[in-house]
C-alpha positions as CSV (number, residue, x, y, z in Angstrom):
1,X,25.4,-25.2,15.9
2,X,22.4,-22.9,17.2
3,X,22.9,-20.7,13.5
4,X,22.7,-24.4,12.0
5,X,19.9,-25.5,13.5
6,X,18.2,-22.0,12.6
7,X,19.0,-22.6,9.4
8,X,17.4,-26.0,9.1
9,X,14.6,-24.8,10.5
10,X,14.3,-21.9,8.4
11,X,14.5,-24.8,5.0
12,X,11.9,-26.4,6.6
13,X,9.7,-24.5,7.3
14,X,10.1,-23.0,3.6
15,X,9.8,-26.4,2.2
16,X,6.5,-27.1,4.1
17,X,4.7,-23.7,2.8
18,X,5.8,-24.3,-0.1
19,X,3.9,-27.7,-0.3
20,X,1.1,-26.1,1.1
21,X,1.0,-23.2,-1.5
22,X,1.9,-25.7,-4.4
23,X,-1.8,-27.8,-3.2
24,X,-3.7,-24.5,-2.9
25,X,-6.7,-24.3,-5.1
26,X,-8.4,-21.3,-5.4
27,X,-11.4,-21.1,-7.6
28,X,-11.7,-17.1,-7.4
29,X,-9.7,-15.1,-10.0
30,X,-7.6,-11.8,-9.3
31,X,-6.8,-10.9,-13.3
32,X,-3.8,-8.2,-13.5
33,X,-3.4,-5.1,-16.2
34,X,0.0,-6.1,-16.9
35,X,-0.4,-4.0,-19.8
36,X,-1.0,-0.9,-17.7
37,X,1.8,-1.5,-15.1
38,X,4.5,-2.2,-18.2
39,X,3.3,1.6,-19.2
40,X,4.4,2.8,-16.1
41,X,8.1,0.8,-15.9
42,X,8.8,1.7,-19.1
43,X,8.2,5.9,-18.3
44,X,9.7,5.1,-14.9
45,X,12.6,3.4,-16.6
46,X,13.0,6.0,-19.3
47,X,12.9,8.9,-16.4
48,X,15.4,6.8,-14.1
49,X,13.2,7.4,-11.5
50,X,10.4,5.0,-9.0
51,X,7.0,5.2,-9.5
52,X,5.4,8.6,-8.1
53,X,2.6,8.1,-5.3
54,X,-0.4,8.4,-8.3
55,X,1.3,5.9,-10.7
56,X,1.7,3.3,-7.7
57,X,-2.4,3.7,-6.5
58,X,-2.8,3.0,-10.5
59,X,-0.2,-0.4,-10.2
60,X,-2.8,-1.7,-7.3
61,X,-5.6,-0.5,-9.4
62,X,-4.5,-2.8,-12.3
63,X,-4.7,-5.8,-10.0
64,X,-8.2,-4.4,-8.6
65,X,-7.2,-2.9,-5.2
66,X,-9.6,0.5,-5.4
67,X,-8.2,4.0,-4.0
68,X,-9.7,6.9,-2.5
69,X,-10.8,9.4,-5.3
70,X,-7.8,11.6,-6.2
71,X,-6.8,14.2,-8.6
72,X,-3.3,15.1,-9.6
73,X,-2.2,18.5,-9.9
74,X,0.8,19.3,-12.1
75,X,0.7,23.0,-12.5
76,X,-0.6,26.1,-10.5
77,X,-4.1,26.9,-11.2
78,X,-5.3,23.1,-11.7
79,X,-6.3,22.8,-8.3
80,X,-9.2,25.3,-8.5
81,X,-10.8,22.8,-10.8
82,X,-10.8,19.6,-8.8
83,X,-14.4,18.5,-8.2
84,X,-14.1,16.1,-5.1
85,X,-15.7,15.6,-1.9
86,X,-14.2,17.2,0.8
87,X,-12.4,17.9,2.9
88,X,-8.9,16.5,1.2
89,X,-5.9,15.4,1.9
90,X,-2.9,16.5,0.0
91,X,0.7,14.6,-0.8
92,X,3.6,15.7,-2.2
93,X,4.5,13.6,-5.8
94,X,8.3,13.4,-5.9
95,X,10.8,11.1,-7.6
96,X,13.4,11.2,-4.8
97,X,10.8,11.3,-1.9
98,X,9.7,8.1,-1.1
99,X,9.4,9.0,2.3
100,X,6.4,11.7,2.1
101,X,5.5,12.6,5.4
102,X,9.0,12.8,7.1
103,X,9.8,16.1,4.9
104,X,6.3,17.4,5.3
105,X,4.8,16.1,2.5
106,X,1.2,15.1,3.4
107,X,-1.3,17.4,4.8
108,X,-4.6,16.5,5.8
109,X,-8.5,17.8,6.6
110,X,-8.3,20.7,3.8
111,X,-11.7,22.2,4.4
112,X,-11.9,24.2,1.3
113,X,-10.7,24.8,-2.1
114,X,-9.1,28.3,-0.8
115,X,-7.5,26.6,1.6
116,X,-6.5,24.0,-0.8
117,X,-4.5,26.8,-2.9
118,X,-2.5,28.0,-0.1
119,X,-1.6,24.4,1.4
120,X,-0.2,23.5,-1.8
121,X,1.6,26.8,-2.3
122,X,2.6,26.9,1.2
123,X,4.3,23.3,0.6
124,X,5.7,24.3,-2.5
125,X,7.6,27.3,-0.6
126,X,9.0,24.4,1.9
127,X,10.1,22.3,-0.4
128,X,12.0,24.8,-2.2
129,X,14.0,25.8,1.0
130,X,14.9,22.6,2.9
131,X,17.7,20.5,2.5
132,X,18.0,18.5,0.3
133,X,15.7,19.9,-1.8
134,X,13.2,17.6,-3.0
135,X,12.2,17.3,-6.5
136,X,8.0,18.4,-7.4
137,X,6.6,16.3,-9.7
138,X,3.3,17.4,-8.6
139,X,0.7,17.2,-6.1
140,X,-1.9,14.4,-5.2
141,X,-4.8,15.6,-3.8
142,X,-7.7,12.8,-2.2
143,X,-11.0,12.4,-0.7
144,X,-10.5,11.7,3.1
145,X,-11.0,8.2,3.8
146,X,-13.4,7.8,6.1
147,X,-12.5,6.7,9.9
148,X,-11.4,2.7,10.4
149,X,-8.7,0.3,11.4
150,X,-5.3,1.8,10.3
151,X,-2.8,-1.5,8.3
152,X,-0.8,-2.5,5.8
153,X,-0.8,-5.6,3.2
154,X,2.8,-5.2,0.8
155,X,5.2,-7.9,-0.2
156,X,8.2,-8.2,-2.3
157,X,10.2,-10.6,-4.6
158,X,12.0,-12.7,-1.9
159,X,16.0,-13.7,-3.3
160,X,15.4,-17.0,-1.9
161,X,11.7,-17.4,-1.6
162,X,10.4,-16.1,-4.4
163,X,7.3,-13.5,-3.6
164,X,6.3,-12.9,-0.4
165,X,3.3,-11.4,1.2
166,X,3.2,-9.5,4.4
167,X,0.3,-7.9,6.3
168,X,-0.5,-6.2,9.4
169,X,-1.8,-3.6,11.3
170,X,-0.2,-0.1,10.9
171,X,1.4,2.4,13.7
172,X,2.2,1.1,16.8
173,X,1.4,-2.5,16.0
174,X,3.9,-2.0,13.0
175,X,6.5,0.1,14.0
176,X,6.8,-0.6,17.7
177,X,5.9,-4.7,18.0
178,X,6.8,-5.8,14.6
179,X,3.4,-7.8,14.4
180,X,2.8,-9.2,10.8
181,X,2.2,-12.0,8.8
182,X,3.9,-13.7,6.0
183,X,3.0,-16.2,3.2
184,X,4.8,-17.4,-0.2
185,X,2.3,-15.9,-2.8
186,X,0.2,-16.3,-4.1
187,X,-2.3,-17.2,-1.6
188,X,-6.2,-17.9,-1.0
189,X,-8.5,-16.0,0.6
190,X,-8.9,-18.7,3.2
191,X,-4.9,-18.4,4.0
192,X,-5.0,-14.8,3.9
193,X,-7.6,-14.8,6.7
194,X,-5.5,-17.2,8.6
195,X,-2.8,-14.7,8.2
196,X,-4.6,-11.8,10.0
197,X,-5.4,-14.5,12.4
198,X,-1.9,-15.0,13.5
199,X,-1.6,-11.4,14.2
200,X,-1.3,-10.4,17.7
201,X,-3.6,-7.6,17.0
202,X,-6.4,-9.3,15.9
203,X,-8.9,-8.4,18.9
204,X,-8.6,-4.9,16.9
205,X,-10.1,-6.2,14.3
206,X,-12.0,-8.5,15.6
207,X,-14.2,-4.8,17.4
208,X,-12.0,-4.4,20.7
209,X,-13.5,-2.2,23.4
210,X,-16.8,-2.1,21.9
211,X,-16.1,-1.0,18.6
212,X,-17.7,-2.1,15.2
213,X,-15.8,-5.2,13.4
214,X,-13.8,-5.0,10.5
215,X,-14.4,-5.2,7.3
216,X,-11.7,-8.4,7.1
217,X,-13.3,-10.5,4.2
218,X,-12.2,-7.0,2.4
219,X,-8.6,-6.7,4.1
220,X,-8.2,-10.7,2.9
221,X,-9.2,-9.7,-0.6
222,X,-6.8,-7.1,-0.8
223,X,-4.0,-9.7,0.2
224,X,-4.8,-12.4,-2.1
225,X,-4.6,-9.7,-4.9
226,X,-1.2,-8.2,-4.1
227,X,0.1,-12.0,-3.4
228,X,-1.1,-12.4,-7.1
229,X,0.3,-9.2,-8.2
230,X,3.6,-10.4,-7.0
231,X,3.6,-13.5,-8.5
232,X,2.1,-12.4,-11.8
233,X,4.3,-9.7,-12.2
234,X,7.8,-10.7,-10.7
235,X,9.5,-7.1,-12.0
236,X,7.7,-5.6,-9.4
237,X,10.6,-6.0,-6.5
238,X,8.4,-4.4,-4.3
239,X,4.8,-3.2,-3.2
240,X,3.5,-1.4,-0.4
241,X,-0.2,0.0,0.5
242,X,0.4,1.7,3.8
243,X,-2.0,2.7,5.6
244,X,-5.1,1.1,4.1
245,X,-8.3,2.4,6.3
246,X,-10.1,-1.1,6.7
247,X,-13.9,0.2,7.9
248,X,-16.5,-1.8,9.8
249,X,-17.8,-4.9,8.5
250,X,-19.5,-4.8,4.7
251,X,-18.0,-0.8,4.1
252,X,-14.8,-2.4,2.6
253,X,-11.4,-1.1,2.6
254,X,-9.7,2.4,1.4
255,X,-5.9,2.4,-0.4
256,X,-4.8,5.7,0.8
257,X,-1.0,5.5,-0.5
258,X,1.4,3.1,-1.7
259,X,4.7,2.7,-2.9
260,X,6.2,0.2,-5.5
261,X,9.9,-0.6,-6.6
262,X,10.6,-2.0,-10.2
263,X,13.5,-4.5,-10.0
């Protein structure tokens, strides 16, 4: 009986968003590059592989969700040429690694393009001695993002609900206390502000212990336009931009990574 009735309420509760998001009107448009993400499956499904880390930041970028500036190095030697700001940041690009930083693959503050050189050599001799070995398809290398609240806005294509949208607030918020928020997509910017509402964390955002409010007209913008990414482009199984540095109030918000599975 208590399965039953958490079913029902489950229905319900699905059938009333849905009625909701079936009313919404939303005057503002959040166009998609379908063309550029159907490039991208079709290499991806040629290589039998996911998307690497670069290809993914380009996916958001084709439904408007701007990156940190980057520079992908494929070779040795390319590096030397990378006129960014620094310091950097530098990720591993691998097929099988979805999973960067638990094998070592990120490092960050690179204060020079010396030190650049050896950090990427340095990986390079890691990767090729621990097990399993990962495959490298390259290096991404970034401008640091400049300081902010640390979250996360993904979603996926739902079996039963269609696409979803989640958001949150990354680390401890995240891993620890579960705290997110979830709509059917797409959604307006007026839900996706209720959304970060909801969250328990919102005091952090809101400038908790004297710190400088975010930036959460951005954040909300960013998840109206993966909630339309989802439901524009339902091969996409699923997307997620983890962390995203939201910065104080009218400084906007940095995609530093992301991850995206073709169904």
């Amino acid at each position: 009986p208590l399965m039953a009735a958490k079913a029902l309420d489950v229905s319900a509760t699905y059938y009333e968003e849905k009625t909701l998001r079936d009313k919404r009107v939303d005057n503002v448009q959040y166009p998609v590059a379908a063309d550029v993400i159907a490039a991208i499956r079709d290499c991806c499904l040629e290589e039998g592989r996911i998307p690497l880390t670069d290809e993914a930041l380009n996916i958001a970028a084709a439904a408007g969700i701007k990156s940190v500036a980057g520079a992908t190095v494929k070779s040795a030697g390319e590096e030397k040429d990378i006129s960014l700001k620094l310091p950097f940041a530098v990720k591993l690009l691998s097929r099988n690694a979805s999973h960067k930083s638990d094998i070592g693959g990120v490092r960050l503050k690179i204060v020079n393009h010396e030190a650049l050189v050896a950090t990427i050599a340095d990986m390079t001799r890691h990767f090729e001695n621990i097990t399993p070995r990962p495959s490298i398809d390259g290096f991404l290398v970034q401008e640091m993002a400049a300081e902010g609240v640390e979250c996360f806005v993904g979603g996926r294509q739902d079996p039963v609900f269609g696409p979803i949208v989640i958001a949150g607030l990354g680390g401890i918020f995240l891993e620890i206390f579960k705290d997110t928020a979830i709509r059917l997509a797409p959604v307006t910017k007026d839900v996706a502000l209720d959304m970060l509402r909801q969250l328990k964390a919102y005091p952090v955002l809101q400038g908790a212990r004297g710190k400088m409010p975010a930036d959460m007209d951005a954040l909300a913008d960013i998840i109206c336009r993966v909630s339309h990414l989802l439901a524009q482009v339902p091969y996409i199984g699923e997307i997620d931009l983890n962390p995203l540095i939201v910065h104080e109030t009218g400084k906007g918000v940095s995609a530093v990574d992301c991850r995206v599975f073709f169904k």
